[in-house]
TIZA-611988 format. One record per residue: y negated, x, z of N, C-alpha, C, CB in turn. Coordinates in steps of 0.05 Angstrom, whole numbers, plus 5000, padded with zeros to 4 digits. Each point is the difference from the previous one (the first is absolute). Glycine has a CB too. Layout:
YXZYXZYXZYXZ...
This chain:
868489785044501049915025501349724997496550275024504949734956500549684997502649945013497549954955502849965063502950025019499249765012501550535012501249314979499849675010501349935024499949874956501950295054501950035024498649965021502950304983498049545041498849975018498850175019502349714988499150505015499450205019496450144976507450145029493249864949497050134994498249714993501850554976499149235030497949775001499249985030502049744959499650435054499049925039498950204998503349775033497050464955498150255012497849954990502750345003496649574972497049884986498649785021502150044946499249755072499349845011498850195024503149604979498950575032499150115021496350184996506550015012493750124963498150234996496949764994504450504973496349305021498349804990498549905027503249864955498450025067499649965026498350165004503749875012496950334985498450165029498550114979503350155045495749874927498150034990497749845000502850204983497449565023499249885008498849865029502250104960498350145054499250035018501149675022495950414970506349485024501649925017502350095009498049754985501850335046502550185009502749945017496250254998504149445000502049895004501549884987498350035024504049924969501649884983499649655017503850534982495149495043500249665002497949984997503049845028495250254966496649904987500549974972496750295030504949864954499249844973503349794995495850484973504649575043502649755007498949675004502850415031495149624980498549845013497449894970501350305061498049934930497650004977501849794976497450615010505549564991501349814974501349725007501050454978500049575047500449675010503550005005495349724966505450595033503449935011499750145021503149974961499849985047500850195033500350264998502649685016495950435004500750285006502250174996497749855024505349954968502550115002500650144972501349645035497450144952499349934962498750214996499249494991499250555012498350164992501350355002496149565015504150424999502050325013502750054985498449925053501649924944503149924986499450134960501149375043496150524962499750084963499750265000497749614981499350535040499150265009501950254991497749745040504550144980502450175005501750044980499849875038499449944937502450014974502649845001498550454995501549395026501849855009501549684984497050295040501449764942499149694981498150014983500949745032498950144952498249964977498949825008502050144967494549965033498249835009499249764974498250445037502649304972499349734971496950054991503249535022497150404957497150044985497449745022503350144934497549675078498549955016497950135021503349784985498350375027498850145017499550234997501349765019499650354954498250214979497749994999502650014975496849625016498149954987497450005035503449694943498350175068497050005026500250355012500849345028501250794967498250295008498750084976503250215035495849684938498150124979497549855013503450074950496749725055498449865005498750225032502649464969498550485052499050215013498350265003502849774999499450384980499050295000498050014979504450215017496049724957498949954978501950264976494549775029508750124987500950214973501049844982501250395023500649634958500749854983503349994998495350094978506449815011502750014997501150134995499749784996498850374975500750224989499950325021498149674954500450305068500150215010502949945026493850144984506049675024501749975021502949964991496149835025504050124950503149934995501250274977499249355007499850824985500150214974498150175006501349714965497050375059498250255002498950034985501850205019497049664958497950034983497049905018503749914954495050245033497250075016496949974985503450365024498149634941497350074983498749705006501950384955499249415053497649805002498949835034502149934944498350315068499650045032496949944998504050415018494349535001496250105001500350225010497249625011501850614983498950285005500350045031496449994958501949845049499849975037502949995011495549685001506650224979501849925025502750294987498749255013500550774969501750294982498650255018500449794937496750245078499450175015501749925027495350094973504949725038500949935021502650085006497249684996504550304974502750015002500850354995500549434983497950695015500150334997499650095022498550054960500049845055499850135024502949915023494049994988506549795003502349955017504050184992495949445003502850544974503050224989499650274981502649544998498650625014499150344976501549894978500350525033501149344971501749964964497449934982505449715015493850055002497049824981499050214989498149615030500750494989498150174999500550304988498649705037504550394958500650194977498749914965504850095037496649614969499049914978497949884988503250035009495750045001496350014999499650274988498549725046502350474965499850184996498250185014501849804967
């Protein structure tokens, strides 16, 4: 899944969100410390989200870079690689 393009770095942001059991884009808008506009703006694939505020949604969710910017997953915690299967059949194809 390694796709650096924005549109599959917003869909990872999006599936991460709500795996995480936050279901607004202005709650973790708010969690990472920009505007609601910003934030939607990355979601949507609209822009490339800066490694700044990469870094406070790892910090958040507890994923890592490597999953949010290249869909790599092997060094996810278990807990949040379960989380993220349940939120997308793709994940969770690839689980198997």
């Amino acid at each position: 899944m390694s796709d650096l393009t924005p549109i599959a770095v917003g869909a990872r942001l999006a599936v991460l969100r709500k795996a995480k059991k936050i279901s607004y884009q202005a709650e973790m808008a708010r969690l990472i410390g920009v505007e609601l506009k910003r934030y939607n703006h990355w979601e949507r694939g609209r822009g490339m989200l800066p490694v700044e505020q990469a870094v406070e949604i790892c910090r958040v969710t507890g994923a890592n870079l490597d999953y949010i910017y290249l869909g790599e997953m092997s060094a996810l915690p278990m807990n949040l690689v379960t989380l993220l299967a349940e939120q997308s059949p793709e994940i969770k194809g690839m689980l198997g």
